[in-house]
C-alpha positions as CSV (number, residue, x, y, z in Angstrom):
1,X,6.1,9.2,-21.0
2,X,9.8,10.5,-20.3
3,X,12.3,7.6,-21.0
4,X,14.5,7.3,-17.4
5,X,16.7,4.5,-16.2
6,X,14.0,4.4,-13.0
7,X,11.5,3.3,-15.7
8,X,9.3,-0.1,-15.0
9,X,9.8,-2.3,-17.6
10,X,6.4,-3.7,-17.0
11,X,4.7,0.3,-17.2
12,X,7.0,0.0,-20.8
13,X,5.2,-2.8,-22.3
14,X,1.8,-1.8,-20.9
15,X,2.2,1.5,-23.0
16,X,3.9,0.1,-25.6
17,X,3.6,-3.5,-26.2
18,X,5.4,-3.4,-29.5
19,X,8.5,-3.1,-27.6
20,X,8.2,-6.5,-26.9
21,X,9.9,-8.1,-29.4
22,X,12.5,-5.4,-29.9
23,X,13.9,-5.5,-26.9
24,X,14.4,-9.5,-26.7
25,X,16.3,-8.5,-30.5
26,X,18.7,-6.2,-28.3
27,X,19.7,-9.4,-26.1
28,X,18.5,-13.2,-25.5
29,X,18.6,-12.3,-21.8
30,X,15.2,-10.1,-22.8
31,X,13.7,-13.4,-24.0
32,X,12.1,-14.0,-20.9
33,X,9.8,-10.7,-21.0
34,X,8.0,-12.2,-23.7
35,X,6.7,-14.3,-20.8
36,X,3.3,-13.0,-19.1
37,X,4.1,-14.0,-16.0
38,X,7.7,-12.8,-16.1
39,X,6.4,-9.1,-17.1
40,X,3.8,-9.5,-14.5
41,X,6.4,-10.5,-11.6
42,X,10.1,-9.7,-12.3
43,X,9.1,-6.9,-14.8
44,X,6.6,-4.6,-12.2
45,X,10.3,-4.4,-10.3
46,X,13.1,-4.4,-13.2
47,X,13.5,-0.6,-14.3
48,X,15.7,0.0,-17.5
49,X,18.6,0.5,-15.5
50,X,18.2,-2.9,-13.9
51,X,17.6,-4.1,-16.8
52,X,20.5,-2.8,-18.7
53,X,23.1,-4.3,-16.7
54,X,21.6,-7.4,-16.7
55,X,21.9,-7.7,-20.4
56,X,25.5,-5.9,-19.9
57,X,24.0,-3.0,-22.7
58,X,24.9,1.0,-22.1
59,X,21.9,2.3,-20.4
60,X,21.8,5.8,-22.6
61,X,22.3,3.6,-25.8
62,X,19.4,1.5,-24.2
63,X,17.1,4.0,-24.1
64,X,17.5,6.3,-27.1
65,X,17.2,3.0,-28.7
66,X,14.0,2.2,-27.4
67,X,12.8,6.1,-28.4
68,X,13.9,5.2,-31.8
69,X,11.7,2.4,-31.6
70,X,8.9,4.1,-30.2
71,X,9.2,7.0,-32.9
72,X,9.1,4.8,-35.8
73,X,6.2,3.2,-34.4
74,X,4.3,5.7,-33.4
75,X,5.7,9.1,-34.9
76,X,6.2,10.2,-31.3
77,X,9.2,10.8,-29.5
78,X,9.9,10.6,-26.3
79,X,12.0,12.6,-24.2
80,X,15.1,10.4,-23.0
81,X,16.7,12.1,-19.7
82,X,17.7,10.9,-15.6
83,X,14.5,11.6,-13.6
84,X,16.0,14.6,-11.7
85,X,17.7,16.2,-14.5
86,X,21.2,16.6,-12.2
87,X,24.4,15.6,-13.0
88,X,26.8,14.0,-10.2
89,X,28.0,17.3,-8.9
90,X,24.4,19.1,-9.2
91,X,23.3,15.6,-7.2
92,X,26.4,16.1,-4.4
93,X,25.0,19.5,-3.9
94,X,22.2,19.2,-3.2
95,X,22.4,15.9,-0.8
96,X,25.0,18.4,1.2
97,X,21.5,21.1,1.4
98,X,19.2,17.9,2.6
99,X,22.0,17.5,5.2
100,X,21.7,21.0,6.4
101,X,18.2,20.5,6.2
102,X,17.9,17.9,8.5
103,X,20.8,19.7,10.7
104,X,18.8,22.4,11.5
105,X,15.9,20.2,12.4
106,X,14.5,20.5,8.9
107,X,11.0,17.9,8.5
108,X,11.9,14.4,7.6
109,X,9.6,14.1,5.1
110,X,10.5,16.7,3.3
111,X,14.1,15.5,3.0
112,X,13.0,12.3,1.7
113,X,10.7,14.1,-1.2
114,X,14.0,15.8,-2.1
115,X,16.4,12.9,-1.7
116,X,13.8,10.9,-4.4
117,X,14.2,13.6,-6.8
118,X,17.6,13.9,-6.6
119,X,18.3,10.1,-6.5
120,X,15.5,8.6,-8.1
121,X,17.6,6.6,-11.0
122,X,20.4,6.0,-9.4
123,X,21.5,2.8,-8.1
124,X,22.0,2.4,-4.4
125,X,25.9,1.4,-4.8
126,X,26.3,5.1,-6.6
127,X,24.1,6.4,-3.8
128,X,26.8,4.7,-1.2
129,X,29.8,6.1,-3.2
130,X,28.4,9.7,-2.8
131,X,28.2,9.0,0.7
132,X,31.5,8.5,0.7
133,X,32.8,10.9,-1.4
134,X,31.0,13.3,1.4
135,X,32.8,12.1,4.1
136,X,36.4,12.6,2.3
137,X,35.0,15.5,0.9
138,X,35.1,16.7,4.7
139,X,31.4,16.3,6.4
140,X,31.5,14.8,9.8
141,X,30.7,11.2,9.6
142,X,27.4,11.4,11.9
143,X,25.9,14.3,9.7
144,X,26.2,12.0,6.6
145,X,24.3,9.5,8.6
146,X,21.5,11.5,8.8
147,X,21.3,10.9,4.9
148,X,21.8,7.4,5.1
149,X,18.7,7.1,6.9
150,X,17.1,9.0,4.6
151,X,18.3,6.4,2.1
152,X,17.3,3.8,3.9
153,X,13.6,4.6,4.7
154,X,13.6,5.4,1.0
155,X,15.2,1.8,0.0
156,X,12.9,0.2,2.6
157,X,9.8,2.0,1.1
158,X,10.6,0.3,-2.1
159,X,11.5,-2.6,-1.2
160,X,7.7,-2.6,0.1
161,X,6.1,-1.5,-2.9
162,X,8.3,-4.2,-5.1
163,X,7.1,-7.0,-2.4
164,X,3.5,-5.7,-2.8
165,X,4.0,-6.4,-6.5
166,X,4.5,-9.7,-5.6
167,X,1.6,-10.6,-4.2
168,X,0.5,-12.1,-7.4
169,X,2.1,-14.6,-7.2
170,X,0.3,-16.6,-4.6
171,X,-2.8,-16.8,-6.3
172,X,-0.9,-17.5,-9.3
173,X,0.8,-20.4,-7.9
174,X,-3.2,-21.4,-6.4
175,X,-4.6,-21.9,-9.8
176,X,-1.7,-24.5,-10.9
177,X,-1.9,-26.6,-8.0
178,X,-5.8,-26.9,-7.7
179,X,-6.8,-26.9,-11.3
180,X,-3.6,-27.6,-14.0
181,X,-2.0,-30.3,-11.7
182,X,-5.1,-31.7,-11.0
183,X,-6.0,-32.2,-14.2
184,X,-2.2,-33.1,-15.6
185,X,-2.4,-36.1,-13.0
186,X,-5.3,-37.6,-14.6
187,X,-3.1,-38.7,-17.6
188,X,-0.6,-39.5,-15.2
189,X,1.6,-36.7,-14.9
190,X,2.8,-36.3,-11.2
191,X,6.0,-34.7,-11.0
192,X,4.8,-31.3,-11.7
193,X,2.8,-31.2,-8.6
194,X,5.7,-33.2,-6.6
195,X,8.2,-30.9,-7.5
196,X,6.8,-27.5,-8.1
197,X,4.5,-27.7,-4.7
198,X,7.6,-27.9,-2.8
199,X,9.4,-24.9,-4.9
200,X,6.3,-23.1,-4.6
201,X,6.5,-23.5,-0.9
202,X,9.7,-22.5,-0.8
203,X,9.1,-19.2,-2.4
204,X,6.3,-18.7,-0.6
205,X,8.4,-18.7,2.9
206,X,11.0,-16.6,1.6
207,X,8.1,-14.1,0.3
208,X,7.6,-13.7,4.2
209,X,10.7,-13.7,5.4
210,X,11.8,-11.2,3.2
211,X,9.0,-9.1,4.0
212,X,9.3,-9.5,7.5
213,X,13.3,-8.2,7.0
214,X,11.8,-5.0,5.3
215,X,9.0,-4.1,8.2
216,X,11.6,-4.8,10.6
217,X,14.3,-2.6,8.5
218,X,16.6,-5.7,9.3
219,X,18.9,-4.3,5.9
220,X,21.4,-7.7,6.0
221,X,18.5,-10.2,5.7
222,X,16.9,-8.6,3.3
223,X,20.4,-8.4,1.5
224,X,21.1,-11.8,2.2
225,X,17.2,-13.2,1.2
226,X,16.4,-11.4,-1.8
227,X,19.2,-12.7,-4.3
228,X,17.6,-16.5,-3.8
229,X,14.2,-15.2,-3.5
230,X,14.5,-13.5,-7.3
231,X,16.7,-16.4,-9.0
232,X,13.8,-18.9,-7.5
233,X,10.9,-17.1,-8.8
234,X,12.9,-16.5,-12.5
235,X,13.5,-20.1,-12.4
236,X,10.1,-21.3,-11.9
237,X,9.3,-18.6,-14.4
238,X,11.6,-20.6,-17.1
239,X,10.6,-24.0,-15.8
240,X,7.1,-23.4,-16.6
241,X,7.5,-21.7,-20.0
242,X,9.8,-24.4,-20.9
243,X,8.6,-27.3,-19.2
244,X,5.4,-27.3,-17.4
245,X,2.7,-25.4,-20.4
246,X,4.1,-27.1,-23.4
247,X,3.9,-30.8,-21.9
248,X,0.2,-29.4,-21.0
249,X,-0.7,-28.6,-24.1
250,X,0.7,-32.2,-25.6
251,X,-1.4,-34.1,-23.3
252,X,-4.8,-31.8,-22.2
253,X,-7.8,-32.4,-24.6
254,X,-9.4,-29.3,-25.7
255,X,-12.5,-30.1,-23.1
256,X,-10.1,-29.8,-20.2
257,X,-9.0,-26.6,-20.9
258,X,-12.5,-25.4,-20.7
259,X,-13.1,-27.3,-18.0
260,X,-10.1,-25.3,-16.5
261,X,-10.8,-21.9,-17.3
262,X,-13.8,-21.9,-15.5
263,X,-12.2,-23.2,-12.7
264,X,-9.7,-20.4,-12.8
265,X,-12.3,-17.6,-13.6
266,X,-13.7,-18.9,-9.9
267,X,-10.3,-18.0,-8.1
268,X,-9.5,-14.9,-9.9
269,X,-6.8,-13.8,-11.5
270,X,-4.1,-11.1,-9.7
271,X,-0.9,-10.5,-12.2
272,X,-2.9,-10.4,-15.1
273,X,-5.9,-10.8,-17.0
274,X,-7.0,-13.6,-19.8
275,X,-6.3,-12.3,-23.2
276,X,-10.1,-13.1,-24.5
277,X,-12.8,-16.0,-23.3
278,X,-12.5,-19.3,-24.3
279,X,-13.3,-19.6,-27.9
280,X,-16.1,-21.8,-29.0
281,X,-15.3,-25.7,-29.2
282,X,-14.8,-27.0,-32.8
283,X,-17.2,-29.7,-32.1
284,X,-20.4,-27.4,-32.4
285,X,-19.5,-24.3,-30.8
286,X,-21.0,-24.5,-27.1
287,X,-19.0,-25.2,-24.1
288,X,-19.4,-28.3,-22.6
289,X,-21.4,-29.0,-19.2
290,X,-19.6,-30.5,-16.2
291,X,-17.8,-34.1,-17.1
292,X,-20.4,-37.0,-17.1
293,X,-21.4,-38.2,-14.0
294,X,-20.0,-41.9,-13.7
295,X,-22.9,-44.5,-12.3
296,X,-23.9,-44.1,-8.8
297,X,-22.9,-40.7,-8.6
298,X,-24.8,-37.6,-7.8
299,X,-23.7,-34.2,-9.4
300,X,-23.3,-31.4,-7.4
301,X,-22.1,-28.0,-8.1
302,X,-18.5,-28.8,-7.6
303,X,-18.1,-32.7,-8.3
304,X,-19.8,-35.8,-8.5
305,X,-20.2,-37.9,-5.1
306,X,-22.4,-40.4,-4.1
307,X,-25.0,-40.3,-2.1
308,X,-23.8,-42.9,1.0
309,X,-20.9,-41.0,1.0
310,X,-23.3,-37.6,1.2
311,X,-24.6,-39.2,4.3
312,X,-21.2,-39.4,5.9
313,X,-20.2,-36.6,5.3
314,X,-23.4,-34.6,7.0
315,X,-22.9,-37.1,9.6
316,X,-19.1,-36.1,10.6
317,X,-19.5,-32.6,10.3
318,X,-18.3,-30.7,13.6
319,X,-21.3,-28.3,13.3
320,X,-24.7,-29.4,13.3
321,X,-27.1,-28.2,10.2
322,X,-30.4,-28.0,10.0
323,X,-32.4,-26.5,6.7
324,X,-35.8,-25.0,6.5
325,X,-37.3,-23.9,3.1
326,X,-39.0,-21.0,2.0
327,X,-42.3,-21.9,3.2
328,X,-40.4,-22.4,6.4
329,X,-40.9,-26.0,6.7
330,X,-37.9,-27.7,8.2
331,X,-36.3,-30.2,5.6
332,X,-33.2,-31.5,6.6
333,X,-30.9,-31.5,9.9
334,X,-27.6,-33.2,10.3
335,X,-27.3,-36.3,12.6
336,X,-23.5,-35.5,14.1
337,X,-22.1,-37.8,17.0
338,X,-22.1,-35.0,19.8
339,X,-25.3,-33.1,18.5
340,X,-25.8,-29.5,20.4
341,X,-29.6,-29.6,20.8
342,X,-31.9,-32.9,20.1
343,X,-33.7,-33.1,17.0
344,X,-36.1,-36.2,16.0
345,X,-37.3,-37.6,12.7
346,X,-40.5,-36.5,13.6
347,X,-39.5,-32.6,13.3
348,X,-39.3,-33.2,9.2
349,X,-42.2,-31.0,7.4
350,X,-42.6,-29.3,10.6
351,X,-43.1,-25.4,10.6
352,X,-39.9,-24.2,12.2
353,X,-41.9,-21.6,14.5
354,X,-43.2,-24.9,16.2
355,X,-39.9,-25.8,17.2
356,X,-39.2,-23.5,19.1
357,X,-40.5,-21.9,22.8
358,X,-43.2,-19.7,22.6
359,X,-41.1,-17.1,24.5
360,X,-38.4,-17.2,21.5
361,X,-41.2,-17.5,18.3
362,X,-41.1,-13.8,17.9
363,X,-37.1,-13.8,17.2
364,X,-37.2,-16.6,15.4
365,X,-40.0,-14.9,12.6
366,X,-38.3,-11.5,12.2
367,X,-34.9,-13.2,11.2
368,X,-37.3,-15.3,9.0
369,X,-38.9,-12.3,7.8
370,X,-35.8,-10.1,7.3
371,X,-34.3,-12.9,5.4
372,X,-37.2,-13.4,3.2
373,X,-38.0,-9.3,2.7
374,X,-34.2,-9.5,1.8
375,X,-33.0,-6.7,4.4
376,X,-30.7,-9.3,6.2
377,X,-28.5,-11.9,5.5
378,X,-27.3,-13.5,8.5
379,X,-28.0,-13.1,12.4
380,X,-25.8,-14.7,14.8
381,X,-26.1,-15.6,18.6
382,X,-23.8,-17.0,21.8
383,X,-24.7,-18.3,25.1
384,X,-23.7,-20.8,27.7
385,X,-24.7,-24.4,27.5
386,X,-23.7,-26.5,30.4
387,X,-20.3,-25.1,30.5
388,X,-20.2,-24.9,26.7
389,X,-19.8,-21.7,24.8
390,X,-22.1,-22.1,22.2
391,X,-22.5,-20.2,18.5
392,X,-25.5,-20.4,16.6
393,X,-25.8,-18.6,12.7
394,X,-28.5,-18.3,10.8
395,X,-27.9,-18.0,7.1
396,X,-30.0,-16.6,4.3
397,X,-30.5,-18.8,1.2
398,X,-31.3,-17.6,-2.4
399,X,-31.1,-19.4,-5.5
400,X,-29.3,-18.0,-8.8
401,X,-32.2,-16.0,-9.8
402,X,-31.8,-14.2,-6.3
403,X,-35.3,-15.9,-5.0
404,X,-35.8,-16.4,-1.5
405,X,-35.4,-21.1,-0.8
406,X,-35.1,-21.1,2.7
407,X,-32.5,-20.4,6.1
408,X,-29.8,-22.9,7.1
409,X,-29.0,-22.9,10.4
410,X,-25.2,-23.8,11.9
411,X,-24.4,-24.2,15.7
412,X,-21.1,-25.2,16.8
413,X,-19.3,-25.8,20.5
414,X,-16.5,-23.3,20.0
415,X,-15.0,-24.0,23.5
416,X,-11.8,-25.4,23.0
417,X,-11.5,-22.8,19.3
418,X,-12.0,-20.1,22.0
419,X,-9.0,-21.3,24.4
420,X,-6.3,-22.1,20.8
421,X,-3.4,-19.4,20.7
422,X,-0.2,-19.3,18.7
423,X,-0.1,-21.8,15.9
424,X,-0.1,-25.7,15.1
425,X,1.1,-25.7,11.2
426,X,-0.2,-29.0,9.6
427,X,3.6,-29.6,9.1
428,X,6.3,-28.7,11.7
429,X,9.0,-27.5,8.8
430,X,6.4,-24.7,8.1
């Protein structure tokens, strides 16, 4: 790869991952790339450039440093030069063609291609002073602007691409707050989750706001936005590395980090990827099943509850259930407060084409039959029900192994979810 100020730090490291460590020996302000999360975030958007005057180093000094680096590592150099090759008055010229270009009614897009390569490195404030140096250099002011737009779509477009790198960050932020918080407060420890909820929040808005700025091209918000939006998600950054992991690992047995890797291999990772799986426990080498069930308890796939408090549950639920097995016996349906269609005890070990009107049998077998032959997975219906608008599912259910157990059925009055429009936010500051 060719070494140019536009170069991603992040593309850097993922090529050469060596350069870690030398580049937080060229300045403490690199420190913070030794960071995953950092690299993953701040670094898919910090080029060298960027990255040079943050650390107040000469860029050319930066990178023939790093190709040093990369040729004693590796016995390869790379070639250091500006992405378009141009010097200033080479770059002048050829802004003054795209100009003509798009004077003579020249194709938009093709004027942006060309702007890219001739500015592609540079920094918008040298972009603006070229601009400038135009207009004194004699161009009428409104065939300059026709550049400026250029630059802008341009600046917009990566703006877009940098937010998109973002989106990380969200599922990130999801796997602290429902699976390290969660388990820090068991010993305890609260003001992680107090505090860092709200500051996720925070960032989470101004994500969308500044997003919104860009799709709306609204250039002074997104000016305005951005500088608190990045020091925010570096600080959080710092506050984790320095705060937040290292009080984690001086209070979470070896158990609960199991416990919580699992959890976060179910949600996913975005930024990046674990290193390796979980190594064996020292205690015999297999991973440990769920926690033990306390008395009284039942254990279900995702957390003990008991079995009164089962019963409530199935007994407030805004849908009505009903469950019949593979032999298509009905089993089980829910006894809500405002049930859609009546249901008796009496229905239990019944065959579920008995429950329903000859004239609707035949329906009710081929879902049964596409379900169990494996061709479908769901079937859905509407109708009117004494004024009611009512939706009825009918889901396929299969066991680990991919067997055939049975179809659950869901109905639900969706009048009033029909008439909702614009938003009620569960709190008004959102």
């Amino acid at each position: 790869m060719k070494l140019l100020g536009a170069t991603k730090v992040h593309e850097l490291l993922s090529t050469h991952p060596f350069l870690e460590g030398f580049l937080a020996a060229q300045s403490p302000k690199f420190e913070l790339l030794k960071n995953r999360m950092a690299r993953a975030t701040i670094g898919r958007m910090a080029t060298l450039r960027t990255a040079a005057g943050i650390a107040n180093i000469d860029l050319n000094q930066l990178l023939v440093a790093i190709a040093d680096e990369i040729e004693r590592e590796t016995g390869e150099r790379p070639e250091v030069e500006s992405s378009s090759g141009m010097t200033r008055e080479e770059r002048m010229e050829e802004l003054k063609q795209i100009i003509s270009h798009l004077h003579d009614g020249g194709d938009l897009d093709v004027a942006k291609e060309r702007f890219a390569r001739a500015v592609g490195d540079v920094e918008a404030t040298e972009i603006a002073a070229m601009e400038e140096d135009l207009i004194r250099g004699g161009l009428p002011v409104v065939e300059v602007q026709r550049l400026c737009d250029v630059h802008v779509d341009a600046a917009f477009a990566q703006a877009l691409a940098a937010l998109d790198g973002l989106n990380g960050v969200e599922n990130h932020y999801q796997r602290k707050e429902n699976q390290l918080f969660s388990v820090l407060e068991r010993h305890g420890v609260t003001g992680p989750s107090q505090v860092m909820w709200g500051v996720h929040d925070q960032i989470r808005a101004a994500l969308k706001e500044t997003r919104a700025a860009v799709e709306r091209r609204d250039a002074q918000a997104f000016v305005q936005g951005t500088p608190a939006l990045g020091r925010d998600l570096i600080e959080m950054i710092y506050k984790e590395e320095k705060i937040l992991f290292p009080m984690a690992l001086e209070t979470l047995a070896e158990e609960e980090w199991i416990e919580l890797r699992r959890g976060e291999d179910e949600l996913g990772y975005v930024l990046v990827e674990p290193a390796a799986s979980w190594p064996a426990s020292a205690a015999g080498g297999a991973v440990p099943a769920a926690t033990s069930v306390p008395a009284g308890l039942l254990n279900v796939m995702t957390g003990q509850i008991s079995l009164e408090q089962l019963n409530l549950i199935l007994t407030h639920l805004p849908v009505d259930v009903s469950f019949v097995d593979e032999h298509d016996a009905v089993r089980f349906y829910s006894e809500g407060p405002e049930r859609i269609f009546p249901r008796s005890p009496a229905v239990i070990g019944r065959k579920v084409q008995f429950c329903h009107p000859p004239k609707s049998v035949h329906v009710v077998q081929d879902i049964l039959d596409s379900f169990r032959a494996g061709q479908e997975t769901t079937a859905e219906f509407w109708i009117q029900l004494h004024g009611r608008f009512i939706h009825i599912r009918y889901f396929a259910v299969h066991d680990a192994a991919g067997a055939y157990r049975g179809c659950l059925e869901v109905s639900q009055d969706v009048t009033a979810i029909r008439q909702l429009e614009g938003e009620q936010r569960l709190m008004a500051s959102e």
